[in-house]
C-alpha positions in Angstrom: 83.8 67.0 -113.0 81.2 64.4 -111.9 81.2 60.6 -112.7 78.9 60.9 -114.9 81.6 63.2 -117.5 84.2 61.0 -116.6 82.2 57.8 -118.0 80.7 59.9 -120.9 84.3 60.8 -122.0 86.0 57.8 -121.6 83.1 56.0 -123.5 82.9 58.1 -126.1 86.7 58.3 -127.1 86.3 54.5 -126.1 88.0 53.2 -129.5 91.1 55.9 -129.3 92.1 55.0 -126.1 92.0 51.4 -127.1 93.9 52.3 -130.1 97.0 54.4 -127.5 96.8 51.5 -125.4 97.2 48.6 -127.6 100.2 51.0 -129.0 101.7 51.4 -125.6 101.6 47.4 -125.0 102.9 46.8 -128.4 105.6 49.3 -127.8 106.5 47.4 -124.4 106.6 44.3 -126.0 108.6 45.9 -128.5 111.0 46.8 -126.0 111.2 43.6 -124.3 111.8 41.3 -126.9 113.4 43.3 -129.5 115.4 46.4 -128.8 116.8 44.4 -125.4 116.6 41.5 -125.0 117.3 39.8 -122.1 121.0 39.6 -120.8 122.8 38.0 -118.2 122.8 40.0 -114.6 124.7 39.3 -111.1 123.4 41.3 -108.0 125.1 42.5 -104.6 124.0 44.7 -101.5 125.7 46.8 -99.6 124.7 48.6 -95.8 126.3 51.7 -95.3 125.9 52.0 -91.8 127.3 55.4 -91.4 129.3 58.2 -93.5 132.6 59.0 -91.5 133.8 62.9 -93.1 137.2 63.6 -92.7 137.9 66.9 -91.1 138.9 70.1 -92.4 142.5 70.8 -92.3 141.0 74.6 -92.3 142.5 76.2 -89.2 140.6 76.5 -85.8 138.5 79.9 -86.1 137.8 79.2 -89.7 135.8 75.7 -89.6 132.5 78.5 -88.6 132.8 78.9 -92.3 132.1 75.3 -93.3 128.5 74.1 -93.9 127.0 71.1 -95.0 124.2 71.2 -97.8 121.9 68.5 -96.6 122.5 66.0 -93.5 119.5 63.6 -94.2 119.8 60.0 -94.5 118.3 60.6 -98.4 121.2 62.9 -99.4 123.8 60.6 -97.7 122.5 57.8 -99.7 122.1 59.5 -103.1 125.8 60.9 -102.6 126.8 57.5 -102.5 124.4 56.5 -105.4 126.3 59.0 -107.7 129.6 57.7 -106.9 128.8 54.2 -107.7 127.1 55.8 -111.1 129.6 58.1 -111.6 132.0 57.8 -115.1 135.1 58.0 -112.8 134.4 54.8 -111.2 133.2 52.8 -114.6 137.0 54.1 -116.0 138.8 52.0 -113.0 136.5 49.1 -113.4 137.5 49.3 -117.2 141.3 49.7 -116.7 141.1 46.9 -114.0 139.3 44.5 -116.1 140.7 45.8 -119.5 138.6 46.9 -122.0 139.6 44.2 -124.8 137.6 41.9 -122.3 134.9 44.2 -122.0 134.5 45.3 -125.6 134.5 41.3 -126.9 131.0 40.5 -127.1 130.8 44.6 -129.6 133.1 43.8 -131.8 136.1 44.2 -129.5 139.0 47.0 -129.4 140.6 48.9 -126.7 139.4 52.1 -126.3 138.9 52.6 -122.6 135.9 55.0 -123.1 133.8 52.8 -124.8 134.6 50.6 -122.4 133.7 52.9 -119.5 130.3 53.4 -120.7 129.1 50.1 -121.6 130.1 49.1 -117.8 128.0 52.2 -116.6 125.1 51.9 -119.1 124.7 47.7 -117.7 124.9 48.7 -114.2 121.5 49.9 -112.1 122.1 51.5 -108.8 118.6 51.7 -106.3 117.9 52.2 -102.3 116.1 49.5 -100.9 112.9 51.4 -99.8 113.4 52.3 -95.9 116.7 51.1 -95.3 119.8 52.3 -96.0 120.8 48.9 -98.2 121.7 49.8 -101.8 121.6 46.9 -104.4 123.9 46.9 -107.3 123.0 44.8 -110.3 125.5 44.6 -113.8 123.8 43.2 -116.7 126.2 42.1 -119.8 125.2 39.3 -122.5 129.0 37.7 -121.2 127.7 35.4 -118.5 131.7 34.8 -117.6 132.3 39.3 -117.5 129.3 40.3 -114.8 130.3 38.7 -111.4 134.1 40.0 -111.9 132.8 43.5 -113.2 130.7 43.8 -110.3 133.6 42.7 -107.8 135.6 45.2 -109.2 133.0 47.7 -109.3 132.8 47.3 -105.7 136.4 47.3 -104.9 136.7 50.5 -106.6 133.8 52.0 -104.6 135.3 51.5 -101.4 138.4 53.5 -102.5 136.5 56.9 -104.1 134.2 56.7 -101.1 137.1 57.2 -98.8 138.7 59.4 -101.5 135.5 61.2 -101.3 135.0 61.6 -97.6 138.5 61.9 -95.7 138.9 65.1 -97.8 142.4 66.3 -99.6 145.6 66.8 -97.7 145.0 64.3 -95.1 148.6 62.6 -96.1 151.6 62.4 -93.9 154.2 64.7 -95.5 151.7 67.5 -95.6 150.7 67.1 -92.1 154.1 66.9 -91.2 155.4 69.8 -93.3 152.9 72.3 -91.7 153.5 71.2 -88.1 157.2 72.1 -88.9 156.2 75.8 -90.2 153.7 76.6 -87.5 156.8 75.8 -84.6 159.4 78.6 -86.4 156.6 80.5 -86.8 155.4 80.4 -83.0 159.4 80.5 -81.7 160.0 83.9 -83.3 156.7 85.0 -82.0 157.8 83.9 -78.6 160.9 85.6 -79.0 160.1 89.1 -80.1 157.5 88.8 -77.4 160.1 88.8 -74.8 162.4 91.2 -76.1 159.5 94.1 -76.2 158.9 93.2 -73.3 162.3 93.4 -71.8 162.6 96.8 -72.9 159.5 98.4 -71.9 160.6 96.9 -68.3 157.1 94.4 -68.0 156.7 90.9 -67.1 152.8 91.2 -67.8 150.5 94.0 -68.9 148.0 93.0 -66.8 150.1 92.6 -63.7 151.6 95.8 -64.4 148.4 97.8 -65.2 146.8 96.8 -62.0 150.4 98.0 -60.1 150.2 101.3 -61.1 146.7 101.7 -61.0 147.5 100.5 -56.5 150.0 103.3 -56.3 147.9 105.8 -58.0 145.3 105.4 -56.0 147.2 105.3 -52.9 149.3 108.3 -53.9 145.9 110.1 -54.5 144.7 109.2 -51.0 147.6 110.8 -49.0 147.3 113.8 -51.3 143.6 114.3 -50.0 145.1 113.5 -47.0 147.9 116.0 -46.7 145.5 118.6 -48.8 142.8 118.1 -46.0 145.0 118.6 -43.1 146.7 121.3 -44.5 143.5 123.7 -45.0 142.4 122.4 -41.8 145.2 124.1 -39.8 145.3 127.4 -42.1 141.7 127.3 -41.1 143.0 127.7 -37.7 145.3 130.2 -37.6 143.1 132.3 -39.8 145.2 132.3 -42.7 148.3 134.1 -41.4 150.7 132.1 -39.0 151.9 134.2 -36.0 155.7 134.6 -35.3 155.2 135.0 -31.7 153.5 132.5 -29.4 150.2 134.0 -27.2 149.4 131.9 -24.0 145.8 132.3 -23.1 144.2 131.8 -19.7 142.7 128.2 -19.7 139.1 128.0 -19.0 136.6 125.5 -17.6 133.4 123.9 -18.8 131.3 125.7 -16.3 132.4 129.4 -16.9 131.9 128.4 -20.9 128.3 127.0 -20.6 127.1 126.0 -16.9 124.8 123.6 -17.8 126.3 121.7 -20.5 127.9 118.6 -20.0 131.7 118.0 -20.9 130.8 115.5 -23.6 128.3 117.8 -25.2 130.6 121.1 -25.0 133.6 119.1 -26.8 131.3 117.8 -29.1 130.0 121.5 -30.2 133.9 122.0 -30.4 134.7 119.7 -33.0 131.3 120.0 -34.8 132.1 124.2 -35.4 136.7 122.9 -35.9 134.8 120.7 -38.8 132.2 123.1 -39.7 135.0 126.0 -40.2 137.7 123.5 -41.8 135.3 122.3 -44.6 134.0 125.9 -45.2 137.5 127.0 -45.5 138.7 123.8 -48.1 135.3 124.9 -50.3 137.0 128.6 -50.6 140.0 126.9 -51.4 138.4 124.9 -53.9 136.1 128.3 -55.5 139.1 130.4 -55.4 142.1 129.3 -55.1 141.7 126.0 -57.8 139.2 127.6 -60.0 136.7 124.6 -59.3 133.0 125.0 -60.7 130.0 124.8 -57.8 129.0 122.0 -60.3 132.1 120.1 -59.7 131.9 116.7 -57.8 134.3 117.8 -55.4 132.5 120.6 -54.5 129.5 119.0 -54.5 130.4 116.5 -52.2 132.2 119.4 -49.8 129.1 121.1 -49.7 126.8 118.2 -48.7 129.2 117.6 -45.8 129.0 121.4 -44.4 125.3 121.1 -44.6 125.4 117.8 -42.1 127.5 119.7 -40.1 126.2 122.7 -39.8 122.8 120.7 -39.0 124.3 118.8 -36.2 125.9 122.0 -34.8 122.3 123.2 -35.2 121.0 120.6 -33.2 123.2 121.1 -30.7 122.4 124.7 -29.9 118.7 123.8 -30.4 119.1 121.0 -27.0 121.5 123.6 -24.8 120.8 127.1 -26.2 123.9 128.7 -23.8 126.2 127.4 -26.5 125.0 129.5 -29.5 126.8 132.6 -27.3 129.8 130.9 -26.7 132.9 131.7 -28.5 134.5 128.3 -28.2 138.3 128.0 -29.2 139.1 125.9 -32.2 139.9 122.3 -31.3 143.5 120.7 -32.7 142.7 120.0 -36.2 144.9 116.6 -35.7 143.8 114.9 -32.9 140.5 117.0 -32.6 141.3 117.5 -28.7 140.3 121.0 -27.4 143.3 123.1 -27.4 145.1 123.2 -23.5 146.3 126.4 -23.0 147.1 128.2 -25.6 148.1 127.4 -29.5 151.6 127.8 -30.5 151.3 129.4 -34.2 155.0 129.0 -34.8 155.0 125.1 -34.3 151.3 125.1 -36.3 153.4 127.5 -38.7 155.8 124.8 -39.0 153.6 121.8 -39.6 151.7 123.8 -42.2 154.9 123.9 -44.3 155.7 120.2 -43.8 152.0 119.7 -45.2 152.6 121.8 -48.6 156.1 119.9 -49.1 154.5 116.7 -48.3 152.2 117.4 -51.1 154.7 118.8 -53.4 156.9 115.4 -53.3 153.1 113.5 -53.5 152.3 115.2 -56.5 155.7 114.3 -58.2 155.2 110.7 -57.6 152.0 111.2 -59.0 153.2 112.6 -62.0 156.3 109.8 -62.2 153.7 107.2 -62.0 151.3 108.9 -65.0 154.5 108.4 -67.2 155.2 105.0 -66.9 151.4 104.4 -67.3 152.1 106.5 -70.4 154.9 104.6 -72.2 152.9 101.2 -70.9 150.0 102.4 -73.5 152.2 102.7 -75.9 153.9 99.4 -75.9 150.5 97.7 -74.8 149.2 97.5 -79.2 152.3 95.9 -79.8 152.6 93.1 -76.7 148.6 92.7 -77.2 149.3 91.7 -80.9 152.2 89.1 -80.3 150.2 88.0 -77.9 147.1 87.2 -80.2 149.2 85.6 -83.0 151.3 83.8 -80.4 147.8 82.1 -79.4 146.8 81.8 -82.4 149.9 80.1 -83.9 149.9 77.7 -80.4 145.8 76.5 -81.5 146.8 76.1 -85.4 149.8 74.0 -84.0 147.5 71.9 -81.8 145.4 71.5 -84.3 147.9 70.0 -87.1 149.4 67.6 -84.2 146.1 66.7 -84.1 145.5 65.3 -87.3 149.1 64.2 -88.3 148.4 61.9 -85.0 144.8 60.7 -86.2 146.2 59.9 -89.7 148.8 58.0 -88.1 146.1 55.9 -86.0 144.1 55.5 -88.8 146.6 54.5 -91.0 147.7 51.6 -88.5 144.2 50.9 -87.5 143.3 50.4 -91.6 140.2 52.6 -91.5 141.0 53.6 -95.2 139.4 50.4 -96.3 136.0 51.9 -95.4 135.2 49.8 -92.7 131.5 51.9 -92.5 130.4 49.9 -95.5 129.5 46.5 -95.3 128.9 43.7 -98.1 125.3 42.0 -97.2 125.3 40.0 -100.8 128.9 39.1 -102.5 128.2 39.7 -106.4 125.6 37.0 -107.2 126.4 34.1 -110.1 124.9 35.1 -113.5 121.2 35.0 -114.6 119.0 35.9 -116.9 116.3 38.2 -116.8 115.7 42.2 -117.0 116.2 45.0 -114.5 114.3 46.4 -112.5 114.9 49.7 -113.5 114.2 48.4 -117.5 111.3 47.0 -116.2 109.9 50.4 -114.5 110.8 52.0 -118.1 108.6 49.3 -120.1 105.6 49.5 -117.7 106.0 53.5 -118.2 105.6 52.8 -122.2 102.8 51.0 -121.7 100.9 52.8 -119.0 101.8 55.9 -121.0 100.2 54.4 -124.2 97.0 54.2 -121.4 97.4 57.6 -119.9 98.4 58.8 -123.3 94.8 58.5 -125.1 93.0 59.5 -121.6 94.8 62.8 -122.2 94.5 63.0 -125.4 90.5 62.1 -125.0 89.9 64.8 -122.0 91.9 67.3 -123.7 89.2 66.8 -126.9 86.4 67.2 -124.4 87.9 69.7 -122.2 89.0 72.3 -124.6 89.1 71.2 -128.3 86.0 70.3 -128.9 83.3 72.9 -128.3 80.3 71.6 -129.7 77.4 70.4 -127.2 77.1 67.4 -126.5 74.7 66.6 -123.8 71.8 67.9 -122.0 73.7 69.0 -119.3 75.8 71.0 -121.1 73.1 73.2 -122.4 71.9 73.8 -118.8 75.0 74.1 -117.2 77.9 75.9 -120.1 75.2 77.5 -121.9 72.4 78.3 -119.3 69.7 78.1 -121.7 66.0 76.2 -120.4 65.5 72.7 -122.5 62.5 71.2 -123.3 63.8 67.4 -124.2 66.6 65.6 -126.0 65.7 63.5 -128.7 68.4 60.5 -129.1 70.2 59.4 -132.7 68.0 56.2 -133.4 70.2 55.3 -136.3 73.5 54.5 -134.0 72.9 56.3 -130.7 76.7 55.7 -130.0 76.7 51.9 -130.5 77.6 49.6 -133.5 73.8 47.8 -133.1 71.0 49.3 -130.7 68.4 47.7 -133.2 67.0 44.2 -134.2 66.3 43.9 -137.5 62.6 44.5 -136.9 63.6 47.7 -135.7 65.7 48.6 -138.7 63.2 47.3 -141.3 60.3 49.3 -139.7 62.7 52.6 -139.8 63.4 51.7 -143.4 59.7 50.8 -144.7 57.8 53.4 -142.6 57.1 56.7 -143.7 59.0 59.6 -142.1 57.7 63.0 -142.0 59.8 64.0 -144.0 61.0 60.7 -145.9 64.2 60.2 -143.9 65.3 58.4 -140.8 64.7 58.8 -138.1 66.2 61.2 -135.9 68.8 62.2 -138.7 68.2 65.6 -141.3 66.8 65.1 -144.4 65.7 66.9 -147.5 62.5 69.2 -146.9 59.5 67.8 -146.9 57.3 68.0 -150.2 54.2 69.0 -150.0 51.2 66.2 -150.4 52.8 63.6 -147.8 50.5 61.7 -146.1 50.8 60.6 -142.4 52.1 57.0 -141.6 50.6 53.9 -141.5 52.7 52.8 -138.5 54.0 55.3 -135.5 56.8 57.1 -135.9 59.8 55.5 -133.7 59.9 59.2 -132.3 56.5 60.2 -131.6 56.8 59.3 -128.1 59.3 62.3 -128.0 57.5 64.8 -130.3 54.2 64.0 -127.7 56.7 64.8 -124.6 57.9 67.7 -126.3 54.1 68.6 -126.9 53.4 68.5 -123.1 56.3 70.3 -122.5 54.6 73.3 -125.0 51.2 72.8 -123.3 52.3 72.7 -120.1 54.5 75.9 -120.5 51.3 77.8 -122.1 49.0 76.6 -119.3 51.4 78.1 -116.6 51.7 81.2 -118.3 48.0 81.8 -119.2 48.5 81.7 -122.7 44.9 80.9 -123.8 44.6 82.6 -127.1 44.2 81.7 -130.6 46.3 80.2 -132.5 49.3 80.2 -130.6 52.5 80.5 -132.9 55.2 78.4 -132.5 58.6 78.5 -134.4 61.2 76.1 -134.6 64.5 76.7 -135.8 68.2 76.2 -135.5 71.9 76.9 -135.5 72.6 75.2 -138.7 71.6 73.0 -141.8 70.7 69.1 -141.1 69.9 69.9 -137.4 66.7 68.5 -137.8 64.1 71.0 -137.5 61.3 70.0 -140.3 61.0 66.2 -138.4 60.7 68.1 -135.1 58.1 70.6 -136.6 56.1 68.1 -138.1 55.6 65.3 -135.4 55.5 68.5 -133.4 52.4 69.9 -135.9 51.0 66.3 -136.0 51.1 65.7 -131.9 49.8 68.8 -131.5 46.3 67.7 -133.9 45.7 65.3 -131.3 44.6 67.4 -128.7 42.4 70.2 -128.1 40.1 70.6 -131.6 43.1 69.0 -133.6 43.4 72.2 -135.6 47.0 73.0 -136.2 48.9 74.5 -139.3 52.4 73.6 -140.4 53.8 76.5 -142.4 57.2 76.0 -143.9 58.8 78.7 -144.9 62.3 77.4 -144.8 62.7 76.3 -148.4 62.8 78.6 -151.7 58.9 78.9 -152.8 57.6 77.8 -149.0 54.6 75.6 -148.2 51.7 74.9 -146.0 50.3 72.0 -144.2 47.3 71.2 -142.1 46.8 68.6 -139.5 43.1 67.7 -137.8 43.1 65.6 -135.2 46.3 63.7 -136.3 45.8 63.3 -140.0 46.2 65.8 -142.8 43.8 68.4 -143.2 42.5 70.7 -146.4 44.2 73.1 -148.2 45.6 76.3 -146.8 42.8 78.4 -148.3 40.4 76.2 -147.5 41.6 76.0 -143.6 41.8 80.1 -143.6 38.2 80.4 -145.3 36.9 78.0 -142.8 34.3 76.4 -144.5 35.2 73.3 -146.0 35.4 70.0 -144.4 39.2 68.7 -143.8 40.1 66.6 -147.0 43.1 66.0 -148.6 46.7 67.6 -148.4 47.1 70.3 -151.0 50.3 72.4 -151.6 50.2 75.8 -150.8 52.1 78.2 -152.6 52.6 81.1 -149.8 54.4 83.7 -152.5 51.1 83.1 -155.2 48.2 82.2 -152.9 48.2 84.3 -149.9 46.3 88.0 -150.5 47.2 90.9 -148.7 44.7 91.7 -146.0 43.5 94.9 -145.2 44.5 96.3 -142.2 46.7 94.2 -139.9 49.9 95.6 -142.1 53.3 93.8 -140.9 56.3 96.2 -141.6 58.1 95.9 -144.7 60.8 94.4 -144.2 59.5 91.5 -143.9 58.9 89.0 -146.8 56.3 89.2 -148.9 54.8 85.4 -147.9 54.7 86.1 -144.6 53.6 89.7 -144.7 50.6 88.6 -146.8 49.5 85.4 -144.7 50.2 86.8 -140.8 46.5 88.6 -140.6 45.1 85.5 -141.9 46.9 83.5 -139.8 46.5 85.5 -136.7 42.5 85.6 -137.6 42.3 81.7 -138.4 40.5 79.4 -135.9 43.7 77.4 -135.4 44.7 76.1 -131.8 48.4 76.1 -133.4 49.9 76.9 -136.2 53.5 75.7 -136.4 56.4 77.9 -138.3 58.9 75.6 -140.0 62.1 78.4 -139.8 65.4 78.5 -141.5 68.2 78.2 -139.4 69.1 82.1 -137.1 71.4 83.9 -138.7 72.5 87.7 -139.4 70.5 87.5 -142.7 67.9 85.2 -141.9 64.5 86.8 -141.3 64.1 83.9 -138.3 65.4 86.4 -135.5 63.1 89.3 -136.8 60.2 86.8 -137.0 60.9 85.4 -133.6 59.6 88.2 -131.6 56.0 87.8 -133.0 55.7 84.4 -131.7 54.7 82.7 -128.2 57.5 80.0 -128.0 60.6 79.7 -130.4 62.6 76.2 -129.8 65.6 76.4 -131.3 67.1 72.6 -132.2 70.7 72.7 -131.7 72.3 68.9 -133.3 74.1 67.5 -130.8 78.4 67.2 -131.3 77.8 69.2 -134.3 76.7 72.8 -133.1 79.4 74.7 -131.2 78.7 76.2 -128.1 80.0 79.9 -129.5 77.5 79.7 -132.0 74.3 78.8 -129.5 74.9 81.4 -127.5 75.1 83.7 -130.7 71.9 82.8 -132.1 70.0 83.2 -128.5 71.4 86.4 -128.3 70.0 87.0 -132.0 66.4 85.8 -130.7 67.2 87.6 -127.3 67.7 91.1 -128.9 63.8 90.7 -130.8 62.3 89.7 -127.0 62.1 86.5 -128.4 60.9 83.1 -125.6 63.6 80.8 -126.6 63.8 76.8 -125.2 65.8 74.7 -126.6 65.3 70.7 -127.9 68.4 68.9 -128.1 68.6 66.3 -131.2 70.5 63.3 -132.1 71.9 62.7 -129.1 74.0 59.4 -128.3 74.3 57.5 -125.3 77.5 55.8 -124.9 77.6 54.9 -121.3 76.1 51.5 -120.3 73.3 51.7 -118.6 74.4 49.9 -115.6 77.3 51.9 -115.6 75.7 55.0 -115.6 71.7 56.7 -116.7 73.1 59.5 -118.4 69.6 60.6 -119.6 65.9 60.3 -118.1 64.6 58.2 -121.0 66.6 55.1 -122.9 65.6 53.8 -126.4 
């Protein structure tokens, strides 16, 4: 929406948006000195500086659960807004100040409702913008009632705010009553703690986990132990422990491997004592324990026979005489080569302290695993006095708490609200309005303003549909336009006119003995031109250009060329634009140009030469008479039907009969007068036999549904359609605003 709509509607509806606003003001002033007077007021300010919330007597592990809504300085404020508002706080300032005193000046009583209210309906509660001030203002015709009703309104605020805030069950007794329970709770606690304890034999769980998991693991260790040294020396006597000792000769380094030094050769003997003890503890493990290869065990057994078997390897590799030796098997204890001889009853002997060694280690083992056992199954029950002991020890810690804040508080006086302070006492009484009764009167009256706007853009915007301007044929109905004629009789104003103006409209003769501008009954036959121009000829002569122009572009040199004009509707118009139309177009060229009207009943014929009126039809069509006077021409009696030429028969009889002549005349134009397109009319069948059809359409009269109907009427018989816009009005100023290319 340009500037241009915006002045054109606002103009336009000028005189009902006067009327809404004049309403609106009168309404105000209604207001203002009728329905409420004004009354006696007193004023006060308070800062709240801060909001102190009183904590949650929730227990600890539960607060997680409360959230606040909104923690902006506008929430705080409005929460405090709606306490000084609320119906709660009007009852106490009733009670305090009684509501006989209150109800005097409305025909007294007692009733503490009515009361209530009228304290809450005089008092207006508003921020200060950016600050967090609030100003409280009572308004009462009783100039002696508003500063003590505002006192007291105050007084009462400071209590419900810290009603409000420090939350329920912040007193004494209940503090006190709950730190009671929450000690006998925590003392039996404590005390079936200790006695589960007692008899499962443990101090602490955690101390005593961590003890038996030290002696398992050290039990385990001299198990591997005992296990290891055990298979080592059965490894040594081959399985089978002699009963008789055998004393071998001893022999030296040099009849074993001459060559070799000492350190090597004892070296080799532990490397093959380890190679055959850990070969001998995997067959234990494969055969004797029923172990898996894929054991860890195993595993790990196997990985150590492959280093030693590679160091042995090694060995040999650096002092080949040892691969032939058959070296004796080295003390599987002390890993010293045997001196002498081995005693298989003493090794026979050590091997059975081994296995009962590991018999009393496995018993241990099996001692501990139980009292791991029956630990488990006391362990749910300690672990769970344990929890609720802690848990009854935080709640208790937590109720101390607060029963010794309240007590500080209490001595301190912070229930007084000591957050909030008074910037203005209550003011003495004056007379005036509120601000917030003043905010509702400018709203009446702006919205008697904003009211007829509306009401004037919703006319323009969607309840009215007719067309109204030029641009709205161009732009809503995207049809070409040849020119807009204006509505000389008012064109939107009380007086565009002197009364020169007027008198030469009213004594001059109109084409077709009307005003200007404005329909008017069809013209009779034998009128004769005016003495004086016609106040619109300037615009019939532009819209003649416009025609000649359009024909010169598009080589239209024959002759005559037809021209229809037409419309949506009655009184649009179309017989004054036809005629100055006919008589413009006499002016030019050889001034031959024929008018036929066939718009009325009986129809009618007119000629124009060189801008007067010409001879009779049949004379014009013979062509051989001199132009003389106008004569009617009776197109359903006079016209003959030619031969050849035939127009279909559908068509009317006038036309049918006159067309060849027409078409064979000498005429530069002849001009068809046509009744308005409808589904009956014969305009739309007629349409398609001419070279330009303009079709009027009466501007704020013709709707924009029924255009675009009648174009597609003239499209559908391949009709050249342009459009002249008539009676317009101009209601913009012209300094405000050229709404069209030409001002009368």
């Amino acid at each position: 929406m340009s500037l241009g709509d915006i002045y054109f509607i606002v103009f336009r509806h000028k005189w009902m948006i006067l009327f809404f606003s004049f309403a609106g003001i009168m309404g105000a002033m209604l207001l203002l000195f009728v329905v409420k007077p004004p009354q006696y007021e007193s004023e006060a300010l308070l800062s709240i500086r801060y909001v102190v919330e009183g904590k949650s007597l929730t227990p600890p592990g539960d607060e997680q659960n409360a959230r606040s809504l909104n923690e902006h300085s506008d929430s705080i404020i409005n929460t405090e807004l709606a306490i000084l508002h609320s119906l709660d706080l009007a009852e106490q300032v009733a009670q305090a100040v009684t509501p006989e005193r209150i109800l005097a000046r409305y025909g007294g009583g007692s009733n503490t409702n009515s009361a209530a209210l009228l304290v809450r309906n005089g008092l207006t509660v508003e921020q200060i913008p950016d600050s967090s001030v609030i100003r409280i203002t009572f308004q009462n015709p009783d100039p002696k009632l508003v500063q003590p009703v505002l006192g007291e309104i105050i007084d009462a605020y400071f209590t419900k705010h810290v009603q409000m805030h420090k939350g329920m069950g912040s007193s004494d007794t209940f503090l006190t009553n709950e730190t009671a329970r929450l000690r006998a709770e925590l003392a039996r606690t404590d005390d079936e703690l200790r006695d589960l304890k007692r008899s499962a034999g443990v101090i602490s769980v955690g101390d005593t986990q961590k003890g038996y998991a030290e002696q398992i693991s050290s039990i385990r260790q001299e198990l591997f132990s005992a296990e290891a040294e055990l298979l080592e020396r059965q490894a040594m006597l081959g399985g089978e422990p002699a009963k008789t000792s055998v004393t071998k000769p001893v022999t030296t380094n040099d009849d074993l491997a001459p060559g070799v030094p000492s350190e090597q050769l004892d070296d080799y003997r532990r490397v093959c004592g380890r190679l055959a003890f850990l070969q001998a503890k995997e067959q234990n493990y494969l055969l004797q324990q029923g172990f898996t290869p894929e054991n860890t065990l195993v595993k790990e057994n196997h990985d150590l026979i492959e280093q030693t078997a590679a160091a042995k390897k090694n060995l040999e590799e650096r002092y080949p005489s040892l691969a032939s030796l058959s070296i004796p098997l080295p003390n599987p204890v002390s890993g010293q080569p045997a001196e002498g001889s081995i005693d298989f009853k003493t090794e026979s002997q050590r091997i059975a302290g081994l296995k009962a060694r590991i018999q009393a280690l496995n018993l241990q083992m099996n001692q501990v695993w139980n009292e791991v056992t029956n630990l488990q199954k006391v362990e749910t029950a300690i672990s769970e006095l344990e929890q609720k002991k802690q848990v009854e020890e935080a709640n208790l810690k937590y109720f101390m708490g607060n029963l010794e804040e309240t007590r500080i508080d209490e001595a301190l006086g912070e229930d007084k609200a000591a957050n909030i302070s008074v910037v203005q006492a209550p003011s003495p009484p004056g007379k005036g309005w509120s601000k917030r009764f003043k905010k509702k009167v400018g709203m009446v009256a702006a919205g008697g303003v904003f009211g007829g706007l509306a009401l004037a853009f919703l006319i323009e915007l969607l309840l009215d549909r007719s067309v109204r301007r030029p641009i709205d044929i161009e732009s809503k109905l995207r049809l070409p336009l040849f020119i807009s004629i204006p509505e000389l009789a008012t064109n939107g104003h009380f007086r565009l006119f002197g009364s020169k103006d007027r008198l030469r409209l009213k004594d001059a003769t109109d084409y077709e003995s009307g005003p200007a501008g404005a329909s008017a009954p069809e013209p009779e036959m034998g009128l004769v031109m005016p003495s004086r121009p016609h106040p619109l000829h300037r615009f019939y002569e532009g819209l003649r250009d416009r025609l000649i122009v359009y024909f010169e572009t598009r080589n239209l040199n024959h002759k005559p060329k037809l021209v229809a004009v037409t419309s949506c509707g009655a009184g649009a118009g179309v017989s004054s634009i036809a005629t100055g139309l006919a008589a413009s177009l006499s002016e030019t060229g050889d001034g031959n140009v024929l008018l036929v009207n066939i718009s009325g009943e009986q129809g009618a014929a007119q000629h124009f030469y060189k801008g007067k009126p010409g001879c009779s039809l049949d004379e014009a069509l013979a062509n051989n008479k001199k132009p003389g006077a106008l004569v009617k021409a009776n197109l359903y009696a006079t016209a003959e039907q030619a031969d050849g030429d035939l127009l279909p028969a559908n068509l009317p009889k006038k036309i049918a009969a006159l067309m060849p002549k027409l078409k064979a005349s000498e005429f530069d134009y002849i001009i068809f007068d046509m009744p308005p397109v409808s589904q009956t009319s014969v305009t739309a069948r007629l349409s398609g036999l001419m070279d330009m059809v303009l079709l009027v359409i009466e501007s704020e009269k013709t709707n924009q549904d029924v255009v675009k109907r009648a174009n597609q009427l003239l499209v559908e018989s391949k009709a050249k359609v342009s459009t002249v816009l008539n009676k317009t009005r101009n209601y913009i100023p012209p300094r405000l605003h050229q709404e069209f290319l030409d001002h009368v």
